[in-house]
C-alpha atoms as one frame of an Amber mdcrd trajectory, in Angstrom:
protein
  43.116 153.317  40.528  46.865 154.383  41.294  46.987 152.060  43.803  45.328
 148.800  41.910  48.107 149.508  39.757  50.681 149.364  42.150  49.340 146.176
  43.509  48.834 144.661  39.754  52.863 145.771  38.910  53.830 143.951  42.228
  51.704 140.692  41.908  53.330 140.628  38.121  57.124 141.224  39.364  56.165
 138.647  42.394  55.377 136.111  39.783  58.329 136.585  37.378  60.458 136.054
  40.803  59.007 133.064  41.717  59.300 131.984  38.199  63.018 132.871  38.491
  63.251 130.740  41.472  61.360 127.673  40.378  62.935 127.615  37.208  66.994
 127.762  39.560  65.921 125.295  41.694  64.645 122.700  38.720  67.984 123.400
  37.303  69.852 122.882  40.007  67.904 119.724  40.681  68.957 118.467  36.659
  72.327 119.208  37.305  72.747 117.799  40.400  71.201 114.129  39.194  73.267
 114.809  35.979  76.554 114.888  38.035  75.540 112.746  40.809  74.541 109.998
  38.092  78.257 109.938  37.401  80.289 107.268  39.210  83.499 107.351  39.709
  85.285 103.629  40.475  88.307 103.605  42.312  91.152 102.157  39.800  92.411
  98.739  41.085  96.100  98.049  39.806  96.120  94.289  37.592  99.126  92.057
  37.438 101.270  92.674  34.031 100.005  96.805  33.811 102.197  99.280  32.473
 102.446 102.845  34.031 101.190 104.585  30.878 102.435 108.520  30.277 100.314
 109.692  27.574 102.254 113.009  26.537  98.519 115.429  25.370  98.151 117.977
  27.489 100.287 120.722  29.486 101.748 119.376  33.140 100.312 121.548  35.816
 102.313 120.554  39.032  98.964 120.054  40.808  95.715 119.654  39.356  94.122
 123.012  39.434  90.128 123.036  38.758  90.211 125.419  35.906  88.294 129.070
  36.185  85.044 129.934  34.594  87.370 131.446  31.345  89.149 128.556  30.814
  86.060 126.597  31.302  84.086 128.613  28.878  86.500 128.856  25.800  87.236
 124.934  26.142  90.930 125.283  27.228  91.259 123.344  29.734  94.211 121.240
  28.738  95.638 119.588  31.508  97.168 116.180  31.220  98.180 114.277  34.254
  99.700 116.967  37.375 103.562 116.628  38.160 103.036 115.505  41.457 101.071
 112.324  40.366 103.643 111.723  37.811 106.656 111.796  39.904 104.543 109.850
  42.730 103.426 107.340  40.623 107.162 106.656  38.589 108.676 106.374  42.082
 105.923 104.055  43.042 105.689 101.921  40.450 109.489 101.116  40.425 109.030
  98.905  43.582 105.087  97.751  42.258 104.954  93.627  41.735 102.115  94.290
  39.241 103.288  97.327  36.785 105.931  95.567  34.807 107.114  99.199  32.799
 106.321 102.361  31.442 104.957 103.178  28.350 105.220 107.046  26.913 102.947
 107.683  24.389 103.653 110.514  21.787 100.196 111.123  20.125  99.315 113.601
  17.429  99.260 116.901  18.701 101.386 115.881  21.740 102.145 118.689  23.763
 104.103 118.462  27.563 104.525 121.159  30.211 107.788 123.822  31.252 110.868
 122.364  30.844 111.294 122.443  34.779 108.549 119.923  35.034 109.591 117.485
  32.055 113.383 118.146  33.860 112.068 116.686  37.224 109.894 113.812  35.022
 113.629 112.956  33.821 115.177 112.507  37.044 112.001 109.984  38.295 112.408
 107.934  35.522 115.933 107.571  35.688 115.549 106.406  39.145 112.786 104.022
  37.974 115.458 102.596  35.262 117.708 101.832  38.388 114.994  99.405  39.215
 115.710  97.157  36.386 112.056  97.635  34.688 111.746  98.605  30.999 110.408
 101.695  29.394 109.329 101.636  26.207 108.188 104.900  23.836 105.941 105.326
  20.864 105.259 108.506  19.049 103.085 109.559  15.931 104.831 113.019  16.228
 107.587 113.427  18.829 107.409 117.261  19.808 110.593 118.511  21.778 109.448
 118.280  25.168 107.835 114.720  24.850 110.998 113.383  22.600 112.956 115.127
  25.739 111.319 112.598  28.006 111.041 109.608  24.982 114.966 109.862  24.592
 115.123 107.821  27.877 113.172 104.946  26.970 114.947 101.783  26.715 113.274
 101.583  23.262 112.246 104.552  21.201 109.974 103.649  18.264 108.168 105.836
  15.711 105.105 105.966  13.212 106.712 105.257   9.740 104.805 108.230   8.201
 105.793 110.251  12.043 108.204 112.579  12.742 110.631 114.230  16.151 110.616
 117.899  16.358 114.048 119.132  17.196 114.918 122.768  16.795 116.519 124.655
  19.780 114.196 127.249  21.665 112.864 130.459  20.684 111.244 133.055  23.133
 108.684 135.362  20.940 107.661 138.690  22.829 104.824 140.632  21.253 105.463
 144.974  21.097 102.305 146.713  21.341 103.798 150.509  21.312 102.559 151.239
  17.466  98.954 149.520  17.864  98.892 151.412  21.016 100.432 154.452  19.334
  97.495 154.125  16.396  94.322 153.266  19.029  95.605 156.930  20.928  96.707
 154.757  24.025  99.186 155.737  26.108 100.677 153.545  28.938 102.448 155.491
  31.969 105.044 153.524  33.197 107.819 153.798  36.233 110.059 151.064  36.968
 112.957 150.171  39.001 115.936 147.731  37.321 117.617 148.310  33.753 116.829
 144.699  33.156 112.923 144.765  34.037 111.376 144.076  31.052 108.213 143.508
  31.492 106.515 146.636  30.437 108.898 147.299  27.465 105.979 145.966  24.993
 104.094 148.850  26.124 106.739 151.092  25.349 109.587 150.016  23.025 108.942
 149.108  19.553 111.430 146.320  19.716 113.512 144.446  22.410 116.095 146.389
  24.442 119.439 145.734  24.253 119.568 144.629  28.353 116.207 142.345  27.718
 117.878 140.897  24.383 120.559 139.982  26.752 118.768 138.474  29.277 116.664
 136.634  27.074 119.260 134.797  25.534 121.168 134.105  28.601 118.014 132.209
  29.523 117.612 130.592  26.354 121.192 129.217  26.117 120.657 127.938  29.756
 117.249 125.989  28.933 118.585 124.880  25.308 122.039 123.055  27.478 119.813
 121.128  29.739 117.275 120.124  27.072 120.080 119.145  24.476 122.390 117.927
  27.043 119.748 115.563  28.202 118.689 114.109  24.847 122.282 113.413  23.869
 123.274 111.671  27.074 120.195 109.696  27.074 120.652 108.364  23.015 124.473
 108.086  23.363 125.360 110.888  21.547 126.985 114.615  21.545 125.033 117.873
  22.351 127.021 118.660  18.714 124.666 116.135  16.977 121.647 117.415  18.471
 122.168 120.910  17.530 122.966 119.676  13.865 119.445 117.942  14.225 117.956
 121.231  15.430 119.460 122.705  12.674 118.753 120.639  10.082 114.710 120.914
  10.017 114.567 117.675  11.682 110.678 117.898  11.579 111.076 117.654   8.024
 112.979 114.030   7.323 111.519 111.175   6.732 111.297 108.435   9.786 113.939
 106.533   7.816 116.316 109.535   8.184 115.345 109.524  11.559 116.162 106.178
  12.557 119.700 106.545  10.536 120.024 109.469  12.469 119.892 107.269  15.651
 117.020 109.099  16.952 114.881 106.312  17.465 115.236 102.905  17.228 112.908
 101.516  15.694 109.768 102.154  13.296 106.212 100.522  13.430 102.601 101.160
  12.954 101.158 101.409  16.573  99.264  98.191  15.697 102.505  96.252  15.798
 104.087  98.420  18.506 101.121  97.604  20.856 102.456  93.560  20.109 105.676
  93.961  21.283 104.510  96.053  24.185 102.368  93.135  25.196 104.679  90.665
  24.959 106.830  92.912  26.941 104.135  92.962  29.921 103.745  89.267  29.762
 100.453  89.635  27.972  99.300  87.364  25.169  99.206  88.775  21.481  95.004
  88.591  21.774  94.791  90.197  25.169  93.620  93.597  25.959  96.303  96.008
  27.073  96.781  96.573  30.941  97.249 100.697  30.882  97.035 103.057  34.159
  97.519 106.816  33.951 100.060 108.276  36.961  96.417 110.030  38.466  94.603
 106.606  38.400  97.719 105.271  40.120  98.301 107.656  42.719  94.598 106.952
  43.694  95.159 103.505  44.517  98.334 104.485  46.990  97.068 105.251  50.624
  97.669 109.211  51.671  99.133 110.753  54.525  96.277 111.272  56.870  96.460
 115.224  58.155  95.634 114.301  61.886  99.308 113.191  62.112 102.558 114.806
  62.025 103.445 115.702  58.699 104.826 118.035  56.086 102.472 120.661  54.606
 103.328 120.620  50.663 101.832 123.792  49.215 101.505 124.674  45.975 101.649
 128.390  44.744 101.223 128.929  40.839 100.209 131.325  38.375  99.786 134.783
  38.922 100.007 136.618  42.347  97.015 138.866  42.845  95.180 140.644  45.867
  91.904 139.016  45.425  89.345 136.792  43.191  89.417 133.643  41.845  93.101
 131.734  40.264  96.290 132.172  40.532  98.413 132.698  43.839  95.188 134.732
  45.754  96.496 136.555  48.664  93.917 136.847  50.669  93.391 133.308  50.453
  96.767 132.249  50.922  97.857 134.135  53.143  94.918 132.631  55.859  96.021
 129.108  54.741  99.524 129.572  55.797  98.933 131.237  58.555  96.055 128.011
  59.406  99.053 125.571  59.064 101.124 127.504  61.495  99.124 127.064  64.119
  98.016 123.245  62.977 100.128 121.135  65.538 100.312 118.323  62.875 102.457
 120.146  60.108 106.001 119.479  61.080 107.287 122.035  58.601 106.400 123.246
  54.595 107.656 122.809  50.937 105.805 125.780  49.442 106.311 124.835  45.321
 106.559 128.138  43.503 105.702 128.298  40.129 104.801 132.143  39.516 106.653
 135.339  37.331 104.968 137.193  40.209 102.456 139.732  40.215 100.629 142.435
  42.693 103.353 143.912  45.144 101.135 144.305  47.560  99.862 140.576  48.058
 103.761 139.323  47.375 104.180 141.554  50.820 101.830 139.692  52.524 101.886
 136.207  51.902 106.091 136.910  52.588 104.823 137.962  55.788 102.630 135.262
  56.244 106.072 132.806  55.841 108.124 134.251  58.684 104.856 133.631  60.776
 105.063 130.419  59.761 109.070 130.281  60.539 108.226 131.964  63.780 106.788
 128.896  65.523 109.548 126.996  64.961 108.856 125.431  61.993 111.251 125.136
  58.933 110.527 126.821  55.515 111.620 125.039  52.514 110.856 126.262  48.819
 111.015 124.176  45.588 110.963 126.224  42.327 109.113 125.601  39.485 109.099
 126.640  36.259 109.259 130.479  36.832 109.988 131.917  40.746 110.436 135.036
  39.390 109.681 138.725  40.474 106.612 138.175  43.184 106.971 134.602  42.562
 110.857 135.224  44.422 109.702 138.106  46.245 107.498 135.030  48.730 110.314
 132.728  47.990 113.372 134.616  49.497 112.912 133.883  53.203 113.088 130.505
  53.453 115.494 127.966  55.294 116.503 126.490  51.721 116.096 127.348  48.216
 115.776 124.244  45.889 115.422 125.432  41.681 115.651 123.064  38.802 118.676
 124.206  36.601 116.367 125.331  34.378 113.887 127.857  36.405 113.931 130.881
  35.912 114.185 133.088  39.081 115.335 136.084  39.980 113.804 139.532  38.184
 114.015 141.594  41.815 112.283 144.667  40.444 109.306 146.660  40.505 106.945
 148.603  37.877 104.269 150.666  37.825 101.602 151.120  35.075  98.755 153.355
  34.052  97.026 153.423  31.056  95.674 157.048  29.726  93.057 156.518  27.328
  92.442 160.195  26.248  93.863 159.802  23.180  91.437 157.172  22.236  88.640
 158.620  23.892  88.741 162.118  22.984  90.835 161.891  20.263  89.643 159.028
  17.839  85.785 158.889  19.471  84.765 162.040  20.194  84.237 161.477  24.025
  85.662 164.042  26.303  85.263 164.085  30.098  84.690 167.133  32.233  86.453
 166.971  35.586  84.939 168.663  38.722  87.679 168.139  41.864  87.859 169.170
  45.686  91.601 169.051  45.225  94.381 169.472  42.476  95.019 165.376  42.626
  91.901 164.354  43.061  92.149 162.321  39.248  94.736 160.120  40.267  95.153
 156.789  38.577  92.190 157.671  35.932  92.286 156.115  32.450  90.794 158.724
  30.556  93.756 161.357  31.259  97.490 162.393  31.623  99.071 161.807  35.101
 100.522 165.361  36.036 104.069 165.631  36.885 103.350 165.453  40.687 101.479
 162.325  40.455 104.054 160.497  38.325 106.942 161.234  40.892 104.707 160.191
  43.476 103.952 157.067  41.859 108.063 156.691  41.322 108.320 157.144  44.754
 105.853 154.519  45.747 108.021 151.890  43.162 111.216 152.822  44.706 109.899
 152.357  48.273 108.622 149.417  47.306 111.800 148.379  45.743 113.761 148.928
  48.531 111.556 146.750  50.989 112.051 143.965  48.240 115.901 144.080  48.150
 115.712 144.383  51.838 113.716 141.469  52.441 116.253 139.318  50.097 119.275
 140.767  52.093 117.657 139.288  54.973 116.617 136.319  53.853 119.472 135.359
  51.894 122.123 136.784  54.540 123.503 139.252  51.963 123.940 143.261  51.829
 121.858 144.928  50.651 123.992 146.373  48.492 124.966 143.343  46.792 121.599
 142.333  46.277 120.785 145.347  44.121 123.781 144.321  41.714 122.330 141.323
  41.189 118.905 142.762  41.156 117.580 145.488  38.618 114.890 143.534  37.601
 116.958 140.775  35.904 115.884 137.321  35.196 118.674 134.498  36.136 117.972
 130.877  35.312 118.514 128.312  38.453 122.215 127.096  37.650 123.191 131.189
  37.971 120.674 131.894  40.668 123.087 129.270  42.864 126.463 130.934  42.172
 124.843 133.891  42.675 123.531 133.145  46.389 120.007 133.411  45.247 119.199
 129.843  45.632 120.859 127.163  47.559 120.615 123.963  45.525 119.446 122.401
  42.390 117.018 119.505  43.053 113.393 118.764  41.797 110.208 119.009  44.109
 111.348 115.327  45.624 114.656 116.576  46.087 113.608 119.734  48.423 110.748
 116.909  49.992 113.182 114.556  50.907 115.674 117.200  52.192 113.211 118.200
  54.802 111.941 114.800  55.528 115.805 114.235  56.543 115.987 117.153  58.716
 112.584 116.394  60.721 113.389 112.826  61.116 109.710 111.890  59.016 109.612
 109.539  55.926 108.918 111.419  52.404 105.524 110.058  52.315 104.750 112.097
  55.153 103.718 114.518  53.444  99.957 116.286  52.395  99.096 118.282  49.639
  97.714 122.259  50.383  95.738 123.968  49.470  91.911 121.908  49.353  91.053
 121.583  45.677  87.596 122.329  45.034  85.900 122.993  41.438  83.650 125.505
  41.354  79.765 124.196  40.517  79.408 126.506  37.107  83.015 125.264  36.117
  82.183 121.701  36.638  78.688 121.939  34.775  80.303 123.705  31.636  83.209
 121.174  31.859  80.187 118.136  31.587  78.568 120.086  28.921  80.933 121.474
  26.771  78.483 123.711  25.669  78.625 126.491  22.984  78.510 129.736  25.292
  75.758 132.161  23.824  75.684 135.829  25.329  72.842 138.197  23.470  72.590
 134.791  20.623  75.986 135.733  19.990  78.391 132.906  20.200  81.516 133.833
  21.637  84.324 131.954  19.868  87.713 131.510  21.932  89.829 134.373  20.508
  87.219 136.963  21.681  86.698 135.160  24.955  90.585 135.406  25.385  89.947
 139.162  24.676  87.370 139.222  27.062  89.972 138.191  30.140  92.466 139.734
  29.104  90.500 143.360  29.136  88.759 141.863  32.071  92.669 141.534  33.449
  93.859 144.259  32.725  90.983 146.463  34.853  91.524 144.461  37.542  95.746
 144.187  38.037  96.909 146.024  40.684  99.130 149.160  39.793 101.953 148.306
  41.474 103.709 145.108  39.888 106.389 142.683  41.145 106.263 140.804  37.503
 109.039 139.266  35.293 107.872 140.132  31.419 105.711 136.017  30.199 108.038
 134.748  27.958 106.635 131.907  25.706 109.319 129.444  25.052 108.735 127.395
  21.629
């Protein structure tokens, strides 16, 4: 009897795995005719086109194939990459068949750091030198796309539109009450006055040091941004701060236009005619548009069997492991891969991190002089942010190139552990017994207080740490070390500081830093190929088809707890050890 029941309870789990299976492989088989049954036509360029930059979207500076979280809580904003943009401007200047660009300002424009829309500047005034028009329309002009509209030959605007102009703002959220009220306590050691990263955890409000900083940074972005709007209308940075601080946003386009902030107003209807006209087009013909991606995939690429630069691009957060971000144990192979690859002359590694695990930073710095060690210059291009980790891989390189607005810098190091006793035991009843085979044997636990012994420990880990840091800047940079930790303590210096300071050595764009090592190796810039491989993940692809409500349990998870769901998801998995600048979200 026992065993006819054994062999009953197998034949029935048997079945529900074959069920299982049958019921994968029919899926798979769906999804692979749904996304094979999309085509994909290669764009062909037709006489009288316009280059068309339409301004929705953030700017990645390379396409990334977005994670599973993105994926899943429909975020996936990315409008056309950087390097497409800059690629196809450049391009297109010397193109028989694209007769201008047109930037388009939709509602609920967005556009990407102020780095990237600072290099997006410097292409299209070299496209101007050409002699070819550009030509802008917006229904709302937000700051960065006005930023990029100001140098239009023509700036027109919706009669009922508006241009957003009012300085920047960096918001911080300070989590020490909440944290205070859930019982949560966050044990921190740091190295550098100035690195504010975990303050949120611990202050109720800003420090007086990040205040400082903070501004510093903010005055540095707002000169750039202002200073290019004003020489780009005619005008003095004086008038564009009285715009900023006037409420621009809220005058009517006719105020606007008096204002000389556009030149002209028109429903897109009769914008499109002039634009037409303008393209050699008749009034009844269908405009000749191509995005900077379908544009770039018309132009032939550098083929990677012959002797060219390896471009690589590092963003987002620096971690040990997993999926996104800067992945060191996937980066760290790659560079080591194009080392030995007898084809890569030399690299432009693009940097666009506030850094992250210590640990990884250490390694994929390693990685570099490997690199450098076969004879093989190093250049680096800053982004956005190549701050903290994101400097930390940065800093031995031949040559430093940062737009004058990165931010860079923040050479400093934290440690963090959260102790959720208070919560646990405290608020929830939960207490947990502890059996040991020695008096540390708890270290790094959640669910109590680090003893004294363990937190000096763990301050002596971050000041080891922080001295192999400084140490690798002094050598990379050719400074003491000394006079590295003045500059250091965890502060944040934005790229036109960062060169008087020695911690850069120019200010250029990406094409700048490409064409300065194209010079040097005696290759043409378009010698050049794009690393890493970009690959989408199969789930991420099939949610991005479906767009799908995600159900877990017949609960539909709505974005805001799916953000929650990362972030906790984050925070278990970030290293202790951090190399981080504190996000700052410029508005």
């Amino acid at each position: 009897m026992l065993k006819r029941f054994f062999i009953t309870v197998l034949g029935a789990v048997t079945g529900v795995w074959i069920a299982i299976a049958i019921g994968i492989f029919c899926l798979l088989g769906i999804v692979g005719a749904a996304l094979s049954s999309t085509t994909v036509e290669t764009p062909k360029v037709q006489k009288h086109s316009a280059l068309y930059l339409n301004l929705q979207g953030q700017i990645p500076d390379r396409y990334q194939p977005g994670d599973f979280w993105q994926m899943i809580r429909d975020s996936e904003e990315q409008g056309d990459a950087l390097v497409d943009i800059i690629r196809a401007i450049d391009n297109a200047a010397g193109d028989s068949k694209i007769e201008g660009i047109y930037i388009n300002a939709p509602v609920g424009a967005t556009a990407g750091g102020v780095s990237a829309l600072e290099e997006i500047v410097e292409a299209l005034q070299r496209f101007k030198a050409s002699g070819k028009w550009i030509m802008a329309y917006g229904d709302v002009y937000t700051q960065g796309a006005y930023m990029l509209a100001s140098q239009a030959d023509s700036v027109c605007l919706n009669p009922m539109g508006s241009v957003d102009i009012h300085g920047v703002a960096a918001q911080t959220p300070y989590f020490k009450d909440m944290l205070d009220k859930l019982g949560i306590r966050m044990q921190i050691v740091r190295v550098g006055t100035f690195k504010s990263a975990v303050e949120p955890f611990m202050l109720q409000n800003m420090s007086p040091a990040a205040e400082l900083q903070t501004r510093v940074m903010l005055d540095s972005i707002w000169s750039c941004v202002a200073g290019t709007m004003a020489d780009a209308r005619g005008i003095s940075t004086a008038k564009v701060n009285l715009w900023a601080d006037s409420l621009m946003s809220t005058w009517s386009a006719a105020d606007i236009q008096r204002a000389g902030a556009v030149n002209s107003l028109a429903y897109r209807r009769q914008f499109e005619k002039t634009l037409r006209r303008n393209c050699g087009l008749k009034d009844d013909d269908d405009l000749r548009l191509i995005t900077p991606s379908e544009y770039t995939a018309t132009l032939k690429n550098h083929s990677k069997s012959d002797r060219h630069i390896a471009v690589y691009f590092a963003s987002g957060d620096i971690v040990d492991t997993g999926e996104g971000g800067i992945v060191g144990d996937k980066v760290v192979p790659d560079i080591l891969r194009l080392a030995d690859d007898e084809n890569v002359a030399g690299m432009v590694l693009r940097v666009n991190s506030g850094g992250g695990s210590a640990y990884a930073s250490e390694q994929i710095w390693e990685a570099l002089q490997y690199f450098k060690s076969k004879g093989k210059p190093l250049y680096v291009s800053m982004g956005d942010y190549a701050a903290s980790g994101g400097y930390y891989i940065s800093c031995g390189a031949d040559r430093i190139y940062a737009d004058r607005t990165t931010l860079t810098g923040s050479i400093g190091v934290f440690g963090m552990i959260p102790d959720f006793s208070g919560l646990t035991s405290g608020k929830l009843g939960i207490n947990f017994c502890t059996v040991a085979t020695n008096p540390e044997g708890t270290i790094a636990s959640p669910f109590g207080q680090m003893t004294p012994g363990q937190t000096a420990a763990l301050q002596r880990s971050v000041d080891d740490i922080y001295d192999i840091f400084t140490r690798r800047v002094a050598e990379g940079r050719g400074m003491p070390q000394d006079s590295v930790k003045l500059i250091a303590e965890g502060r944040v210096w934005p790229g036109g500081s960062a060169l008087r300071l020695g911690l850069v050595d120019s200010i250029g764009s990406l094409q700048t830093t490409i064409d300065a090592l194209a010079d040097n190796l005696d290759l043409r810039p378009e010698q050049v190929c794009l690393y890493p491989e970009v690959k989408d993940d199969f789930l991420v692809e099939l949610v991005r088809r479906s767009r799908s409500e995600i159900k877990l349990g017949g609960v539909t998870l709505d974005p805001a707890s799916l953000r929650m769901m990362q972030t906790v998801e984050y925070l278990r998995r970030m290293a202790p050890v951090q190399a981080r600048m504190a996000p700052v979200e410029i508005r």
